[in-house]
C-alpha positions in Angstrom: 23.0 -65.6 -42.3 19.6 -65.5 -40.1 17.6 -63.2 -39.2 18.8 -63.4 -35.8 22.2 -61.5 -37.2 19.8 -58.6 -39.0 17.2 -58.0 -35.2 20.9 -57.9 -33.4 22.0 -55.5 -36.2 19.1 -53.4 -35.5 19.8 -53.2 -31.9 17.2 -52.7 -29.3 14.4 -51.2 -31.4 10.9 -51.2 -30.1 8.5 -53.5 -32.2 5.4 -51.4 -32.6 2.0 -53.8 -32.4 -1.6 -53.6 -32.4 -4.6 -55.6 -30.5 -7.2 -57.1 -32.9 -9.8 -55.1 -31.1 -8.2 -51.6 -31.9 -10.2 -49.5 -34.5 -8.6 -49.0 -38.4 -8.5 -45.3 -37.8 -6.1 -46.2 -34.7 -4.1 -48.5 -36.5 -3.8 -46.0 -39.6 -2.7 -42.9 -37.4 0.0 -45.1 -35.8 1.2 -46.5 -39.0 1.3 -42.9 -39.7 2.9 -41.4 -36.4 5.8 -44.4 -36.9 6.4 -43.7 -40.8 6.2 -47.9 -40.8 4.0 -49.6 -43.4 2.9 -52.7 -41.5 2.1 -54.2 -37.7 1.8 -57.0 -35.9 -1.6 -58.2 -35.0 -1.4 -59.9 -31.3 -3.9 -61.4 -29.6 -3.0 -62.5 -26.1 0.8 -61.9 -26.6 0.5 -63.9 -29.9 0.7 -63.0 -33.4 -2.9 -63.4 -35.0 -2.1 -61.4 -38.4 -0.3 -58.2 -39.8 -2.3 -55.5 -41.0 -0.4 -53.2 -43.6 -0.8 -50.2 -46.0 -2.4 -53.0 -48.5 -5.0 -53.7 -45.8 -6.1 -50.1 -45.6 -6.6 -49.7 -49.4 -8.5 -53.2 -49.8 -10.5 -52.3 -46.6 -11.4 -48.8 -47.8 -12.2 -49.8 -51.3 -14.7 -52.2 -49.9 -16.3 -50.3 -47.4 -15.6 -46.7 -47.5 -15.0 -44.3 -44.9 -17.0 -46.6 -42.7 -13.5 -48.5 -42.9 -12.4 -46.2 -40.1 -14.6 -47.8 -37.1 -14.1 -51.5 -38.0 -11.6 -53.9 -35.6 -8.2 -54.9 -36.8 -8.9 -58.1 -36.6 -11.8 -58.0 -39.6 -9.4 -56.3 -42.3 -6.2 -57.8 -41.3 -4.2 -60.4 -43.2 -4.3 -63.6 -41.6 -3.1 -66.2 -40.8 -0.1 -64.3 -40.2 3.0 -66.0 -41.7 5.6 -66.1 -39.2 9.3 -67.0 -38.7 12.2 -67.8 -36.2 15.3 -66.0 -35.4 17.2 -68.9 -36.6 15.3 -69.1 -39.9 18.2 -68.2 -42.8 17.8 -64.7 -44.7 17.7 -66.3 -48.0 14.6 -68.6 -46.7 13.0 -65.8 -45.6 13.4 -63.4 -48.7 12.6 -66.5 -50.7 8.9 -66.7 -48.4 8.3 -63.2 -48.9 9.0 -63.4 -52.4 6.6 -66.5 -53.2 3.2 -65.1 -51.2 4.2 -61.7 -52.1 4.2 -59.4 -48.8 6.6 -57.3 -47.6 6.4 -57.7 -43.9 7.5 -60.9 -41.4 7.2 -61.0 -37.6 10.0 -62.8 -36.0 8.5 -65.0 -33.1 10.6 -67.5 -30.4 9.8 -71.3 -29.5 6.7 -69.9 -27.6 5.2 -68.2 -30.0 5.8 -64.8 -28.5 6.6 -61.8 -30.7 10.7 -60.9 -30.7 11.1 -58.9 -33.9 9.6 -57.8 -37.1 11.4 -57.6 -40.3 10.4 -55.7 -44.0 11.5 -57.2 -46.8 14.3 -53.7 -47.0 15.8 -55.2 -43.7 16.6 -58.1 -45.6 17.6 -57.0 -48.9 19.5 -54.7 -47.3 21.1 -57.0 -45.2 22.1 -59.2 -48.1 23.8 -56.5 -50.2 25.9 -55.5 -47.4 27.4 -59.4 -46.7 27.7 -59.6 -51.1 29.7 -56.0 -51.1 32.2 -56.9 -47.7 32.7 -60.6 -49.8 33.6 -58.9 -52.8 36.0 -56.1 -50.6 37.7 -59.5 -49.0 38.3 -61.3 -52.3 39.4 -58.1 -53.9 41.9 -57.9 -51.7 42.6 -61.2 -51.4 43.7 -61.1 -55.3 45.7 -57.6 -54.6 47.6 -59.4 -52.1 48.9 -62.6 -53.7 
């Protein structure tokens, strides 16, 4: 199981991003607009950090409504931690777990963004390969 299998799952669904230079209050309404809680930094096509929901509390507990007008790139977390399409969803869910953020962008061998999974798409994805293993050995057993 990758995560290749869950962004083919997903089909072709637009991965919404951000420039570093864009203003919180921009970042914010689109987080809004999308009903998504995180996006991917990029910087020249590649991924420089994620700024999420967490961001905008930590940002506007520091600063205020002055929060509003800073860049992306000053409030953002980074380094961003990143990870392959071929990378296995139990690795994944086991990264996410250990530095404790909900939020992954998939890049390819260049760097270059190809996908961005929550820690739902993976759960998610996990729970449904457990339940259709338990359906097959159920009726496995019924049939022997």
């Amino acid at each position: 199981m990758t995560i290749a299998a869950i962004l083919r799952n997903r089909g072709g669904q637009e991965v919404v991003s951000i420039g570093r230079d864009s203003q919180v209050a921009d970042a914010i309404r689109l987080l809004a607009e999308r009903r998504i809680g995180a996006l991917p930094v990029l910087d020249g096509g590649r991924v420089v950090g994620v700024f999420s929901e967490r961001d905008v509390v930590y940002c506007l507990a520091a600063k205020g409504a002055d929060a509003l007008a800073l860049a992306v790139g000053e409030v953002m977390t980074s380094p961003a931690q990143t990870v392959t399409p071929d990378q296995s969803v139990l690795g994944a869910l086991s990264l996410m777990t250990r530095r404790r953020f909900r939020h992954l962008p998939v890049v390819d061998s260049a760097e270059s963004l190809v996908g961005f999974v929550s820690i739902g798409d993976l759960v998610k994805f996990r729970i449904e390969k457990i339940e259709a293993e338990a359906a097959a050995m159920r009726d496995y057993i019924q049939t022997a």
